[in-house]
C-alpha positions as CSV (number, residue, x, y, z in Angstrom):
1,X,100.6,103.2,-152.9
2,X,102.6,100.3,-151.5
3,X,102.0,96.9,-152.4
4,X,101.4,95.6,-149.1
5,X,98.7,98.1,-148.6
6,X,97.4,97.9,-151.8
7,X,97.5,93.8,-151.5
8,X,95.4,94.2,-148.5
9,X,92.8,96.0,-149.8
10,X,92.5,94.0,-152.5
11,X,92.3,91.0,-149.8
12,X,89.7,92.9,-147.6
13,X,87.8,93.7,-150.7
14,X,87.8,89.7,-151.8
15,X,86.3,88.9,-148.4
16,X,83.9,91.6,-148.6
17,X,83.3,90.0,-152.2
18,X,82.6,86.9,-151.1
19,X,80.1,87.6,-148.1
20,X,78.2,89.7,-150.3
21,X,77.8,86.6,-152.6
22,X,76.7,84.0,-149.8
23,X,74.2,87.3,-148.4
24,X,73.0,87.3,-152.0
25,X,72.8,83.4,-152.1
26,X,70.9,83.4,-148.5
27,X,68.3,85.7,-149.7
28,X,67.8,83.6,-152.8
29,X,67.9,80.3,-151.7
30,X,65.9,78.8,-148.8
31,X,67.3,76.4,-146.7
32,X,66.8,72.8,-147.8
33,X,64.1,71.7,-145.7
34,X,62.0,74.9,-146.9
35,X,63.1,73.7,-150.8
36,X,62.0,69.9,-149.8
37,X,58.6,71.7,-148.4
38,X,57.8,73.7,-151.6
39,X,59.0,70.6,-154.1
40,X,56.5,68.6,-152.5
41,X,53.7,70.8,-152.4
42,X,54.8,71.6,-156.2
43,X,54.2,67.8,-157.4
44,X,51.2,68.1,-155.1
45,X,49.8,70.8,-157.2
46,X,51.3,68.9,-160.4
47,X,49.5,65.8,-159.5
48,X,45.9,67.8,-158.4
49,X,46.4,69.4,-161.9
50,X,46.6,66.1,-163.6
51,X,43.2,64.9,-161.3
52,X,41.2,68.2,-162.2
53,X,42.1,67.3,-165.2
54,X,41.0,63.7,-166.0
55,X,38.0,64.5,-164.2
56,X,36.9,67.4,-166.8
57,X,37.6,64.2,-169.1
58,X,35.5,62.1,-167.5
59,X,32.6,64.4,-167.0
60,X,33.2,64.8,-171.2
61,X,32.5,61.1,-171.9
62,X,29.7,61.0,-169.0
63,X,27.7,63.8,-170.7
64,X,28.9,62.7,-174.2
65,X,27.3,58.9,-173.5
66,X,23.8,61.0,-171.5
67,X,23.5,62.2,-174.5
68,X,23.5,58.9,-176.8
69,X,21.1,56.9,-174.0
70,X,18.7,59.9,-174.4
71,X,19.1,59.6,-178.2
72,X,18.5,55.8,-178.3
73,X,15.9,55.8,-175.8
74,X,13.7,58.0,-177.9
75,X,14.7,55.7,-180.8
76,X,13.7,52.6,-178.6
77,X,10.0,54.3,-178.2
78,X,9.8,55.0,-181.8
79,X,9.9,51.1,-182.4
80,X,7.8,50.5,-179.6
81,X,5.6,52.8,-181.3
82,X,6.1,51.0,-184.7
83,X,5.7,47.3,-183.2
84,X,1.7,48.5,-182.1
85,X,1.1,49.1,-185.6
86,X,2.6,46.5,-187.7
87,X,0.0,44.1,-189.6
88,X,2.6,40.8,-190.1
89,X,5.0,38.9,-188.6
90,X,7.8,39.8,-191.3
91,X,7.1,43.1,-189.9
92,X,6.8,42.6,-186.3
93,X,10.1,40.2,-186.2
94,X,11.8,43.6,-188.1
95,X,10.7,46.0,-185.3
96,X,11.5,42.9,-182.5
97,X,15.0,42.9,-184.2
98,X,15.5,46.8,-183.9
99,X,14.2,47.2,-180.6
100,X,16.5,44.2,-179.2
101,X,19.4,46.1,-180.8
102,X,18.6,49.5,-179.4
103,X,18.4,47.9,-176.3
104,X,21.3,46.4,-175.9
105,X,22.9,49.6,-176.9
106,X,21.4,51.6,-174.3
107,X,22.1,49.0,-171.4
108,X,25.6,49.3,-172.7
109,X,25.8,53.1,-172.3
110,X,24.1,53.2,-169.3
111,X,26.7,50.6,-167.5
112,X,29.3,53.4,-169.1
113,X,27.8,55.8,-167.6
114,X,27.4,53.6,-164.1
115,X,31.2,53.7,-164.6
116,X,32.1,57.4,-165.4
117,X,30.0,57.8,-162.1
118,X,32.0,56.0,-159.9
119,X,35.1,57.6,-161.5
120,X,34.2,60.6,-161.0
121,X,33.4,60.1,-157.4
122,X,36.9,58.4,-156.8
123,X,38.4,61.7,-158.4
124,X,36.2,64.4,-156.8
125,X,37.4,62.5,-153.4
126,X,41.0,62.5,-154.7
127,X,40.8,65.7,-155.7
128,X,39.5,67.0,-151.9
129,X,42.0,65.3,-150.6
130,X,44.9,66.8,-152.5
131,X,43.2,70.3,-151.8
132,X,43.2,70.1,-148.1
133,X,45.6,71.2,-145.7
134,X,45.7,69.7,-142.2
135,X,46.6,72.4,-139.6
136,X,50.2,70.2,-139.0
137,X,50.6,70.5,-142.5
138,X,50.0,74.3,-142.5
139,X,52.3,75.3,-139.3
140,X,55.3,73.5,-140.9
141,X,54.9,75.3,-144.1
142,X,54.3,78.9,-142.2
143,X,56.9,78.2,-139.6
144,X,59.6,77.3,-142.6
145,X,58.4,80.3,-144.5
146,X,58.9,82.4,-141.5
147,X,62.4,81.6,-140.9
148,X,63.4,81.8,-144.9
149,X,61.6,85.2,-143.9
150,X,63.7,86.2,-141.3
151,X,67.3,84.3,-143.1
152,X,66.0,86.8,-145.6
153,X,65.7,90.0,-143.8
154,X,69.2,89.2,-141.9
155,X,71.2,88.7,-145.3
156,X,69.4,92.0,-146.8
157,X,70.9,93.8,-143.6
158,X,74.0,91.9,-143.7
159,X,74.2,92.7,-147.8
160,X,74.1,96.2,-147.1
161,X,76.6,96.5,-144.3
162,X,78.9,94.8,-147.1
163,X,78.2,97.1,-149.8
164,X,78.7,99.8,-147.2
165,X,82.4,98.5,-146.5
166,X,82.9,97.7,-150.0
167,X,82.6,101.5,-151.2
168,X,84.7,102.5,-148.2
169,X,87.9,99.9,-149.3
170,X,87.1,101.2,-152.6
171,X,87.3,105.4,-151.4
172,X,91.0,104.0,-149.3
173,X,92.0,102.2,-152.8
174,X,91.2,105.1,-155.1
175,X,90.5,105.3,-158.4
176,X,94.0,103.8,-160.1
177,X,93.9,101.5,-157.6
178,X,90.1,100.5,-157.8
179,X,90.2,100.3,-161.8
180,X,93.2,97.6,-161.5
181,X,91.1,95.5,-158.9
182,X,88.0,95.5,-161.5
183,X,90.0,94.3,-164.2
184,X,91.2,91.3,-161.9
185,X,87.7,90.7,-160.7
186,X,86.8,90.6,-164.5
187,X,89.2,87.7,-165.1
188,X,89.0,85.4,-162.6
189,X,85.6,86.5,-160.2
190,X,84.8,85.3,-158.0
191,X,88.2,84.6,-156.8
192,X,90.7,86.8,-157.9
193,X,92.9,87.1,-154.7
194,X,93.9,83.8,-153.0
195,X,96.1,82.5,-149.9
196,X,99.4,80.5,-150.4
197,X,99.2,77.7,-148.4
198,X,102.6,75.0,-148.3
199,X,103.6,76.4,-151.3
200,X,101.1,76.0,-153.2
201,X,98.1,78.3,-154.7
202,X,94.7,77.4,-153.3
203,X,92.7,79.0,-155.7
204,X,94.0,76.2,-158.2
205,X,96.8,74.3,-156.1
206,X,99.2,74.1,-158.4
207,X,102.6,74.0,-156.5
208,X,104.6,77.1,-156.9
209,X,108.3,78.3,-157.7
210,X,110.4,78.8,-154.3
211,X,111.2,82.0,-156.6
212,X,107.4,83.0,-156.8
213,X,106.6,82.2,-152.9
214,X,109.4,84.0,-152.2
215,X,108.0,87.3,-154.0
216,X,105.1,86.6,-152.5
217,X,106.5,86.9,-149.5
218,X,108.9,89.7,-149.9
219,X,105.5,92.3,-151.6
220,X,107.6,94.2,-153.9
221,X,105.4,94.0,-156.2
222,X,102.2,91.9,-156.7
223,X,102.8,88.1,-157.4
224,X,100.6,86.2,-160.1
225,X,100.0,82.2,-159.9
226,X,102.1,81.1,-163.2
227,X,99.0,79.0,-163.5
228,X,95.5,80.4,-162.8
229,X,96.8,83.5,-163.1
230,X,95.3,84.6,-159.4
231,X,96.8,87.1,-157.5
232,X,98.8,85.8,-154.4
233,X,99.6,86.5,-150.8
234,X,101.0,85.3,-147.5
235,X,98.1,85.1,-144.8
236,X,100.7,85.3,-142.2
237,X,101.7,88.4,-143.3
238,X,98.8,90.0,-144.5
239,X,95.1,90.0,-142.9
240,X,92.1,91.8,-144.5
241,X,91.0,95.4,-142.7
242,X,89.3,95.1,-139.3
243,X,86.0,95.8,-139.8
C-alpha cells in the first residue's frame, strides 16, 4: 500500500476516532444547564437528608424528656401522698423540700419539651418545603431531561454510523495495515495522527526540521514528530475519505 493512501486512512480513521469520542462524551454528559439542574436538586436532597434527620433527633429528646416528666410527676404525687400523712414539721418541711425539687424539675422538662415542639414544627415545615416541587420547578427539570434525552438518542445514532465507517477504513486498511494503526493508537490515543501547521506539529507544537516538513510533504514514507512522536501530514495535500 502507498503511503499517501495509507496516511489517509489513518487520517480518516483519527477523525472517525475522534467523533466517536465526543458521541461517547454526549451520551454521557448532559449539557451544563441539565448538570446545574441535578447539582442543585442533589444538595436539595443532601440538605432534606440532614432535616429528616435532626428531626428523628428531636423527636428522640422529645420522647426521651415525655418520658422523665411522666416519671417525676408520679414522683411529685408520691410526696403529695406522703405530705397528708406526716405527723411533724421536721417531716412535713422534708416532703415540702422534695416536692419543691420535683417541681422544679418537671417545669424544667416540660419548657424542653415546649421547645422540642416548636422545633419540630419548624422542621416538619422545612422539611415539606424541601419535598415539594412547584409545577415551574417540575417542567424545567422534565423539559432539560427531555433534551439530554434526545442529545442522547442522536449521539447513540451518530456513534453507530461511526463505528460503521470505522470498520469499513479498517476492511480498505487491512490487516498489516490495521495492526500498525493500533499500535500508534496505543501510544499516543487519542491523538495519534496530527496536521502540520507553519512548520510546526500541532499535536505538541514543537517547531519542526525544514528536513522533516519536507518528508512530510514529499509521503515517501510516514514522517514522525522528533518530539511527541505523532505521526504527521500535510492537510493541503491530504484530506480524510468522503463519507
Amino acid at each position: 500500500m502507498e503511503t499517501r493512501q495509507k496516511l489517509q486512512y489513518f487520517v480518516t480513521l483519527q477523525l472517525l476516532l475522534d467523533q466517536r469520542r465526543a458521541a461517547k462524551s454526549r451520551m454521557e454528559n448532559p449539557p451544563e444547564e441539565l448538570q446545574a439542574h441535578r447539582a442543585q436538586l442533589a444538595e436539595k436532597e443532601k440538605l432534606l437528608a440532614a432535616k429528616r434527620s435532626e428531626l428523628e433527633k428531636r423527636k428522640q429528646e422529645q420522647a426521651t424528656l415525655q418520658r422523665e416528666v411522666e416519671a417525676l410527676q408520679r414522683e411529685r404525687d408520691h410526696f403529695r401522698r406522703q405530705k397528708s400523712m406526716v405527723t411533724n414539721m421536721r417531716q412535713l418541711q422534708a416532703v415540702v423540700s422534695e416536692l419543691d425539687h420535683v417541681e422544679g424539675e418537671i417545669k424544667a422538662r416540660e419548657e424542653k419539651v415546649l421547645a422540642l415542639w416548636q422545633q419540630v414544627e419548624s422542621l416538619e415545615k422545612e422539611i415539606a418545603e424541601l419535598s415539594s416541587e412547584s409545577g415551574q420547578e417540575r417542567a424545567l427539570r422534565e423539559e432539560l431531561e427531555a433534551a439530554f434525552a434526545v442529545q442522547r438518542k442522536q449521539a447513540e445514532e451518530e456513534l453507530a454510523q461511526v463505528e460503521a465507517r470505522v470498520r469499513e477504513v479498517q476492511k480498505l486498511l487491512g490487516a498489516e495495515g490495521w495492526e500498525e494503526f493500533k499500535k500508534l493508537w496505543a501510544s499516543r490515543k487519542p491523538t495519534v495522527v496530527v496536521p502540520v501547521a507553519d512548520g510546526s506539529c500541532t499535536g505538541c507544537h514543537a517547531q519542526l526540521r525544514p528536513m522533516l516538513v519536507q518528508l512530510v510533504r514529499e509521503m515517501q514514507e510516514l514522517a514522525f514528530c522528533d518530539s511527541c512522536r505523532r505521526l504527521l501530514y500535510d492537510p493541503e495535500l491530504v484530506q480524510p475519505l468522503a463519507s
